[in-house]
MIDRENRO-489279 format. One record per residue: residue number from 0; x, y, z negated of N, C-alpha, C in turn; residue in three letters. Coordinates in steps of 0.1 Angstrom, whole numbers, padded with zeros to 4 digits. Last residue first. Layout:
SITE   nr    n.u    n.v    n.w   ca.u   ca.v   ca.w    c.u    c.v    c.w  rest
SITE  NUM      X      Y      Z      X      Y      Z      X      Y      Z   ALA
...
***
This chain:
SITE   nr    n.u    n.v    n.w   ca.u   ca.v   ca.w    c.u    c.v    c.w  rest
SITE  170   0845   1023  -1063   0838   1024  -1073   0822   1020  -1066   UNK
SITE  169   0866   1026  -1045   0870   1010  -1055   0849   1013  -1060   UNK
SITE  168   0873   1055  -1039   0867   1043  -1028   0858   1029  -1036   UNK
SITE  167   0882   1062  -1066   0866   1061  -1058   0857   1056  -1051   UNK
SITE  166   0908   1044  -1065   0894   1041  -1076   0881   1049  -1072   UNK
SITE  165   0920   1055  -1047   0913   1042  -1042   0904   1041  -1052   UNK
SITE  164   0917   1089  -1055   0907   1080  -1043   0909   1070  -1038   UNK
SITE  163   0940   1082  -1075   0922   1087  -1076   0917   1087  -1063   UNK
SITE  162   0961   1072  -1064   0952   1067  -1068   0937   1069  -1072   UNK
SITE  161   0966   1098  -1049   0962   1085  -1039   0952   1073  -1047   UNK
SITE  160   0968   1116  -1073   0962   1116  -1058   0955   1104  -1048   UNK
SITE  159   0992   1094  -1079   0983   1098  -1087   0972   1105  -1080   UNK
SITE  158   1014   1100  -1059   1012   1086  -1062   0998   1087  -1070   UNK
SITE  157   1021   1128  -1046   1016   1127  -1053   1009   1113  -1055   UNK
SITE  156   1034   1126  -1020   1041   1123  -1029   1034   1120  -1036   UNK
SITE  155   1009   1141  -1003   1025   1149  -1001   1036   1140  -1015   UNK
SITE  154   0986   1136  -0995   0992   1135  -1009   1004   1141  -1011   UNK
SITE  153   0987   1140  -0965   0979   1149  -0974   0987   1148  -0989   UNK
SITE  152   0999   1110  -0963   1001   1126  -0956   1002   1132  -0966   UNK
SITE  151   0978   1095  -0973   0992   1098  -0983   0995   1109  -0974   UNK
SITE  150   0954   1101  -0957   0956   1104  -0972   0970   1105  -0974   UNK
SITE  149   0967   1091  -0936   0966   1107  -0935   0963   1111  -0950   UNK
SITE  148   0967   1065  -0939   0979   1072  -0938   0975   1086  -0942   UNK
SITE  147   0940   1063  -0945   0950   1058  -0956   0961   1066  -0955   UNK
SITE  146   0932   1059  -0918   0931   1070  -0925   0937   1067  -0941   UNK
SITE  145   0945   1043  -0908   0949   1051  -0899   0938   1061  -0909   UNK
SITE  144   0930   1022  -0918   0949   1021  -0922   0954   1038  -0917   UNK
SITE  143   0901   1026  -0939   0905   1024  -0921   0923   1027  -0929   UNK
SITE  142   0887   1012  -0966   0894   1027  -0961   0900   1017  -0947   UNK
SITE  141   0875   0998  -0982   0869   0997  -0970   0878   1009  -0959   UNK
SITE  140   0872   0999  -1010   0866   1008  -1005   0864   1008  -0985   UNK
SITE  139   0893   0980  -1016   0892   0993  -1024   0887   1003  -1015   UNK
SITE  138   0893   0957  -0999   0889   0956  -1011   0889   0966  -1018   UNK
SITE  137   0901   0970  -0978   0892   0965  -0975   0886   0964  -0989   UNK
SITE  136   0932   0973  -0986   0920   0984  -0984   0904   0982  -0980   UNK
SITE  135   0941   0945  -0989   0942   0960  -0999   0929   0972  -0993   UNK
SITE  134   0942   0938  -0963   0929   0936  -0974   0931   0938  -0988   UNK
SITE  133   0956   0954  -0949   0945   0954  -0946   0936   0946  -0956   UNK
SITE  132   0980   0946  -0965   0972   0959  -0964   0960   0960  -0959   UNK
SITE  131   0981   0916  -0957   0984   0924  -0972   0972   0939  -0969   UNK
SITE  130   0985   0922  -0930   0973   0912  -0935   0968   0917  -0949   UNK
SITE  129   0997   0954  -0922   0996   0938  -0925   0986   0932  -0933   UNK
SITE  128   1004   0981  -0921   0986   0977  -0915   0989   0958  -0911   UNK
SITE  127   1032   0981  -0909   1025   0989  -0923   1008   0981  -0916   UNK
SITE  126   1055   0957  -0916   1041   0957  -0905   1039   0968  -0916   UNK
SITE  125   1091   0953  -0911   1084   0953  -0922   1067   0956  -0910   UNK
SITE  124   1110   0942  -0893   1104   0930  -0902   1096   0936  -0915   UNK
SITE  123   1122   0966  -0884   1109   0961  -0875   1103   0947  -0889   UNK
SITE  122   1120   0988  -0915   1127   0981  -0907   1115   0970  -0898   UNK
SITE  121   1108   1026  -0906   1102   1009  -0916   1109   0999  -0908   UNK
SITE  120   1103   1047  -0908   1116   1045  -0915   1113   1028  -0919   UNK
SITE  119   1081   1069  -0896   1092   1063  -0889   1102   1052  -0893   UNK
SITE  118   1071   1085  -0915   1088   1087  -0912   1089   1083  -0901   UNK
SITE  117   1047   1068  -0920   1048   1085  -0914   1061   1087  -0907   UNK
SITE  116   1061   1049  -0927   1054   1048  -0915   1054   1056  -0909   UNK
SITE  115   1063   1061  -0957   1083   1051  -0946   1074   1049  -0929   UNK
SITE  114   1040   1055  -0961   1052   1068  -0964   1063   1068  -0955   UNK
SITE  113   1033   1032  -0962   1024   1044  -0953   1036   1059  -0954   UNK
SITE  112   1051   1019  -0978   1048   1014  -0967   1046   1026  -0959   UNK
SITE  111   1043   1028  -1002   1059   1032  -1000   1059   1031  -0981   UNK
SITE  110   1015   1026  -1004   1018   1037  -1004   1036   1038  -1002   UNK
SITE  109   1016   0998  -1011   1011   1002  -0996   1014   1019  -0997   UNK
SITE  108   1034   0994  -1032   1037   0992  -1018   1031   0994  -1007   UNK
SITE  107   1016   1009  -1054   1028   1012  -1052   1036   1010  -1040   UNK
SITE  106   0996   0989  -1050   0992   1003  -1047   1008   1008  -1042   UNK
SITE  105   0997   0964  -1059   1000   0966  -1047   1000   0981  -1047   UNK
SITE  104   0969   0970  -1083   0981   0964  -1082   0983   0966  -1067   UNK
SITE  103   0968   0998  -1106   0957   0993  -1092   0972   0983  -1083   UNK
SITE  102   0971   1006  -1130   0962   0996  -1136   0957   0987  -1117   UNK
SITE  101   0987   1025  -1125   0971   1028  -1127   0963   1020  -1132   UNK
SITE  100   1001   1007  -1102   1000   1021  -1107   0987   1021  -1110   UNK
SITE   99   1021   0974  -1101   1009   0983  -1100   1011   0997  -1103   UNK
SITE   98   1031   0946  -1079   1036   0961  -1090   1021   0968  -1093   UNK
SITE   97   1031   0927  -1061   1025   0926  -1078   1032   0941  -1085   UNK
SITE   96   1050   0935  -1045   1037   0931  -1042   1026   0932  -1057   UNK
SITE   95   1075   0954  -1053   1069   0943  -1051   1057   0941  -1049   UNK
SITE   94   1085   0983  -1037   1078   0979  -1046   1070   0961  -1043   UNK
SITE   93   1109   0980  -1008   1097   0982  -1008   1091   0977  -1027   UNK
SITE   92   1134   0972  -0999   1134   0983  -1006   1119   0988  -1011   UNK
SITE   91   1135   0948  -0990   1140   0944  -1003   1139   0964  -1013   UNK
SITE   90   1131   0954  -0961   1120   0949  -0971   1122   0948  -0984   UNK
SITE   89   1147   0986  -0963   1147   0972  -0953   1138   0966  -0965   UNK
SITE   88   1143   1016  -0943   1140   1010  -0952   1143   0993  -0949   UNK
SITE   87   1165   1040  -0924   1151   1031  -0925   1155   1020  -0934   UNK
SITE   86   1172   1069  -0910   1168   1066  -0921   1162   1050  -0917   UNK
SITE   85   1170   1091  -0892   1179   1082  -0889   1176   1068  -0895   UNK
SITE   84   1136   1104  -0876   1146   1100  -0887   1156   1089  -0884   UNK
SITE   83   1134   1123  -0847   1133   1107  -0851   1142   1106  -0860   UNK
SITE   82   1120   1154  -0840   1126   1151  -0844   1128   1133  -0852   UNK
SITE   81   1096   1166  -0841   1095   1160  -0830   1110   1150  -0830   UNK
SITE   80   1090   1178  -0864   1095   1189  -0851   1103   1179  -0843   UNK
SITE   79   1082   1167  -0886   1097   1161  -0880   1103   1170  -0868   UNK
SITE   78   1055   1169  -0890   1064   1174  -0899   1077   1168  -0895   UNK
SITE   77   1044   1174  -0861   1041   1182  -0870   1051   1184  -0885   UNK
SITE   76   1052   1147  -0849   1052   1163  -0837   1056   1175  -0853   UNK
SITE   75   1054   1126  -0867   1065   1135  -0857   1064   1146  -0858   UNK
SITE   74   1027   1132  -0873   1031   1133  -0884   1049   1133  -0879   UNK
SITE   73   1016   1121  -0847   1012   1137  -0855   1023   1141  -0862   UNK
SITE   72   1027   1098  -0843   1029   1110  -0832   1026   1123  -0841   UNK
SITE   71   1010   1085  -0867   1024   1084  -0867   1030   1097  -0855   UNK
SITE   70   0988   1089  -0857   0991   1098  -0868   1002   1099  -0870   UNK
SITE   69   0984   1075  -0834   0980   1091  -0835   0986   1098  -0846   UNK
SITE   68   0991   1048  -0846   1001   1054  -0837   1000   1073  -0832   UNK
SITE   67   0964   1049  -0857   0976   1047  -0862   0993   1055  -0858   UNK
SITE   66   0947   1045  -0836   0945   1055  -0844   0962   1057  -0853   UNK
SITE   65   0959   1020  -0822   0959   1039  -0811   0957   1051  -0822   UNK
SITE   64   0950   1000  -0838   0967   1006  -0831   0972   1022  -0831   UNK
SITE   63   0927   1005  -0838   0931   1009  -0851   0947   1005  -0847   UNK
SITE   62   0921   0998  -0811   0916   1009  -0815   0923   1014  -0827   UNK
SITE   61   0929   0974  -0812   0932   0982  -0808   0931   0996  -0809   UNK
SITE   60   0925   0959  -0846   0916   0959  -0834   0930   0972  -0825   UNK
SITE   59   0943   0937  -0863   0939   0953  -0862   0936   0954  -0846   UNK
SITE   58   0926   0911  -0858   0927   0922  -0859   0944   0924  -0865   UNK
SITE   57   0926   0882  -0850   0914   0893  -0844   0913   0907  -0854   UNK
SITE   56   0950   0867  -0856   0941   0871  -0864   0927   0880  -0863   UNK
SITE   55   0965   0867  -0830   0968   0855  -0839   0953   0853  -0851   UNK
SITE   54   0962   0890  -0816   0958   0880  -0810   0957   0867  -0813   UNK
SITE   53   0966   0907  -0836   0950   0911  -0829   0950   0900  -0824   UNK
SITE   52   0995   0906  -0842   0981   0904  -0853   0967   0900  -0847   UNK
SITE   51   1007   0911  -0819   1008   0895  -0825   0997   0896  -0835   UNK
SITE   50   1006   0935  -0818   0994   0924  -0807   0997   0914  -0812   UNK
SITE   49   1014   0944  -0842   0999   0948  -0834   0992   0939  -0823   UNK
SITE   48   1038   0935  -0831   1033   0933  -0846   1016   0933  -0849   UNK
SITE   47   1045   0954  -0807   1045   0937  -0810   1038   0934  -0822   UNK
SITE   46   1046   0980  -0823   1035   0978  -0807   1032   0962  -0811   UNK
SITE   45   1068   0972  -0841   1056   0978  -0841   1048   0973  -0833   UNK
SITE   44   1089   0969  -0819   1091   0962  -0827   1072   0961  -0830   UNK
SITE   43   1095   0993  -0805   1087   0978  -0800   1084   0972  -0803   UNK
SITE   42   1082   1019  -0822   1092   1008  -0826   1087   1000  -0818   UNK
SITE   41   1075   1055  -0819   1068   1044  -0822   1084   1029  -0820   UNK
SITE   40   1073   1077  -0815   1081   1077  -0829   1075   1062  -0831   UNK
SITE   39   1064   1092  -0792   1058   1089  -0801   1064   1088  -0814   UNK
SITE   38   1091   1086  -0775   1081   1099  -0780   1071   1105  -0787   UNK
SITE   37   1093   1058  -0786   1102   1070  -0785   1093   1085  -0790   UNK
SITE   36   1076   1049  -0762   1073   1047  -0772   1083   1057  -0786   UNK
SITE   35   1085   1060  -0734   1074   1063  -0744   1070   1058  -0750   UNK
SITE   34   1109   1046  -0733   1108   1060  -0735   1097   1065  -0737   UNK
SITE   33   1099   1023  -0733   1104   1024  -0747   1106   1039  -0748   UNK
SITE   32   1086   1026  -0708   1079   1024  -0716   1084   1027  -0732   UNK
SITE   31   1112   1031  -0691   1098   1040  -0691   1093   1036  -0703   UNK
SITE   30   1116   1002  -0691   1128   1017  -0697   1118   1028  -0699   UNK
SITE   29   1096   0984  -0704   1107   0989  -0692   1112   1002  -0702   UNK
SITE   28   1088   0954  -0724   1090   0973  -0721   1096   0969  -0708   UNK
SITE   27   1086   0929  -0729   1073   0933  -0726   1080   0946  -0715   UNK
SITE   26   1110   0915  -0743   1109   0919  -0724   1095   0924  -0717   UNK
SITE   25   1109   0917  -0769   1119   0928  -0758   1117   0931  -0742   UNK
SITE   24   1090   0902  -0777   1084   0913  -0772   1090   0923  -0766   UNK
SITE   23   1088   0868  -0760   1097   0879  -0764   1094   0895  -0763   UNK
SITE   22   1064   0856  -0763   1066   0855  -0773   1083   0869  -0773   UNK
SITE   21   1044   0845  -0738   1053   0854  -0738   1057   0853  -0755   UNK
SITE   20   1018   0834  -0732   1029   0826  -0741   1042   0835  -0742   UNK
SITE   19   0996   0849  -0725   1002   0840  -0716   1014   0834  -0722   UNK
SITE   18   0995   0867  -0751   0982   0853  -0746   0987   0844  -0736   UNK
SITE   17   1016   0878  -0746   1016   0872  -0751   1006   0863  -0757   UNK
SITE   16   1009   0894  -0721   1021   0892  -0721   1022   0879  -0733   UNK
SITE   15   0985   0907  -0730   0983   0899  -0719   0994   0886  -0716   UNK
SITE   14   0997   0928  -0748   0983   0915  -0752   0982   0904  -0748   UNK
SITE   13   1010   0947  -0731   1012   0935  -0740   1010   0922  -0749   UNK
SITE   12   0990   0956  -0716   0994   0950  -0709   1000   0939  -0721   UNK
SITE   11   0979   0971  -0740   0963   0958  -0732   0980   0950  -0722   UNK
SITE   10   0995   0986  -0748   0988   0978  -0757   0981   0966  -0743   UNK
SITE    9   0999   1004  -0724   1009   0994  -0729   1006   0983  -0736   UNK
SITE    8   0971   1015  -0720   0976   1005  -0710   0986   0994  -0714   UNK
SITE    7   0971   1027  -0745   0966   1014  -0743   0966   1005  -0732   UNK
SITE    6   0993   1045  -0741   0993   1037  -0752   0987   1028  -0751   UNK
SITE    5   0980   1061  -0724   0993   1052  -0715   0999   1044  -0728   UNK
SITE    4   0960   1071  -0735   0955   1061  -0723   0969   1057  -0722   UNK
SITE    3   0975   1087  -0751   0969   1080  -0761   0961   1065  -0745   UNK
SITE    2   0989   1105  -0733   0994   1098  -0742   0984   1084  -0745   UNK
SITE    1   0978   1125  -0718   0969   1111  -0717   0980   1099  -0725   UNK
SITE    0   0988   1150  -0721   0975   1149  -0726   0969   1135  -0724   UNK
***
């Protein structure tokens, strides 16, 4: 039940780790730690990406770590039966940046992104809630990354779904 506290202990110790010049994020973990990160369905890789953003760029706040990493655990526990895909994507497999759906450009990559997140399936050199994304969503309504995800969740695939509520958010 304190998952989500032994998340931000890890988060705040890592922070710390790399405000003081640390830059290797392999030597942040112990063995304990990657075993809970694991349980989660989470990447050290990830965790790293998060404090290199927050501390390079004053965000993704912590908070939008912990929410993030909540869905990613959900979306384990609930559609993976806790179970960690073999699977993973490498950046050359992602929709270009300039692709569109709908006339809504990027769409197609933050939704391959949030998809391959849910899974688990994102090579460490990809960020789902990168600078890109984050102001993809900023600029179509303002949507939080950690509810974006639970949309595509929800969408179950449906690319068309997702676009009808950025063009609402957008409106």
């Amino acid at each position: 039940m304190t998952w989500n506290d032994n998340f931000l202990k890890l988060f705040r110790r890592c922070i710390e780790a790399f405000r003081s010049g640390n830059m290797d994020f392999e030597s942040y973990y112990s063995e304990d730690d990657l075993a809970f990160l694991e349980s989660i369905g989470y990447k050290p890789r990830e965790l790293f990406d998060f404090v290199e953003d927050l501390a390079d760029a004053g965000e993704p706040t912590e908070s939008t770590a912990l929410l993030i990493a909540a869905v990613r655990r959900d979306y384990l526990n609930v559609m993976q039966s806790g179970v960690l895909s073999e699977h993973e994507i490498s950046p050359s497999d992602l929709p270009a940046k300039n692709e569109e759906f709908d006339g809504i450009r990027y769409l197609p990559r933050i939704i391959a992104k949030a998809e391959h997140k849910l899974r688990g399936e994102l090579d460490p050199d990809i960020m789902y809630s990168c600078g890109g994304d984050r102001n993809f969503l900023r600029k179509h309504g303002n949507l939080h990354p950690a509810d974006f995800l639970r949309h595509v969740w929800a969408a179950d695939g449906d690319i068309q779904q997702i676009a009808k509520l950025i063009k609402s958010q957008s409106a």
